[in-house]
Every structure is written in structure tokens, then in C-alpha cells.
N, C-alpha and C positions, 0 to 999 in steps of 0.2 A: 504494500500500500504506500505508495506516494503522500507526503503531504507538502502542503501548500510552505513555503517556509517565505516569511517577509524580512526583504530591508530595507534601509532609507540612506538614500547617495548623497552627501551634501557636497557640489561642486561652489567652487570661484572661478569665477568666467572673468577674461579680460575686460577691463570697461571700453580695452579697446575695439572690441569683438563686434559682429557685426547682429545684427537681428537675428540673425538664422543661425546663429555660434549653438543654442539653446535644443533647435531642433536637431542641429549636428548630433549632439549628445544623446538625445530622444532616439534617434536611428540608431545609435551604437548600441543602446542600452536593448531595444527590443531583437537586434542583429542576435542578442548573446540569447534570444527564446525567451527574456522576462518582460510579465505583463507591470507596465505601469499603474498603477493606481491612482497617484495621485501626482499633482507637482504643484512648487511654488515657487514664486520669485520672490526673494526676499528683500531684493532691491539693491542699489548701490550701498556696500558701507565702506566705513575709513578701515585700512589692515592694521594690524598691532606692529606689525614692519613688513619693509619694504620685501617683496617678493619679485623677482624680473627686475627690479627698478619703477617697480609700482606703486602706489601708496594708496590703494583704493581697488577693489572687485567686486562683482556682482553676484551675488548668493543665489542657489539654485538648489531646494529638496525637491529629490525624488522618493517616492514611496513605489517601493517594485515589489513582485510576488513573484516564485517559480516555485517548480518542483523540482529542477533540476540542480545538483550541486554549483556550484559556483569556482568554476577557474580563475583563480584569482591570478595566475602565472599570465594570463590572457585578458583580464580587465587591469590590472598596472600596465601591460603593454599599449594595448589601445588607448587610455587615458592618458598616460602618458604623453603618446604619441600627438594626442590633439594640443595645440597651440594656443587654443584659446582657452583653456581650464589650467589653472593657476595651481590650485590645489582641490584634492579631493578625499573624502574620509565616506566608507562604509560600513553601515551597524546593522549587525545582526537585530531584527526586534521582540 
């Protein structure tokens, strides 16, 4: 029996980032088979320090659900990999 296991992505997106930096994200996260549930912008805040040479990012929860284990060797890569996400933290819920 499978069950449903949820967690919640909190990304910082570049404020230099463009409108569709957000959906970028959106496609990557459902790419890996997880169903989104919910999301929020939490808006621009000021950072506690400089990250890139930035002083300031855009907050972004995701609330996702799968059943499927979770690759984490394969989501630090692809996160990673995107330019526009600063930083990112996933919690089991």
C-alpha cells in the first residue's frame, strides 16, 4: 500500500527573475511525478545576507504530495541547476 507522503519546498527566486522564473519551478517540481497542492508567494523580503551579491529575494511555498520516494541526488541537481532560485529548503510534513 502506497501512501500519500506530503512536503513543502520553500524556494528564493531572484528578484531579478522574470515572471515565469515561478512556473519554471512549477514544471520541474511536477516533471519529478509530484502533485502540487498548494502555493504561495510570499513576496519580496530583505535577506539576513547577501547571497549572489543580492540583498533581497522572492519567497515561494510549495505544498506537494506523492507516493513516490523522493530523489533527492536528482532534486539538489535540478535546483541547483536553475539560476533563478537562490536558495531552497524541503520539509518533510
Amino acid at each position: 500500500m502506497d501512501t500519500i507522503k506530503n512536503y513543502e519546498l520553500i524556494t528564493i527566486l531572484s528578484p531579478k527573475a522574470d515572471a515565469g522564473a515561478s512556473e519554471e519551478v512549477k514544471k520541474q517540481l511536477t516533471g519529478f511525478g509530484w502533485e502540487i497542492t498548494g502555493e504561495e508567494n510570499m513576496g519580496t523580503k530583505k535577506l539576513a545576507y547577501q547571497i549572489r551579491k543580492l540583498e533581497k529575494g522572492n519567497y515561494w511555498v510549495w505544498n506537494l504530495a506523492t507516493k513516490k520516494p523522493i530523489d533527492h541526488k536528482a532534486l539538489n541537481l535540478t535546483l541547483n541547476r536553475n539560476n533563478n532560485i537562490i536558495r531552497y529548503l524541503l520539509i518533510k510534513k
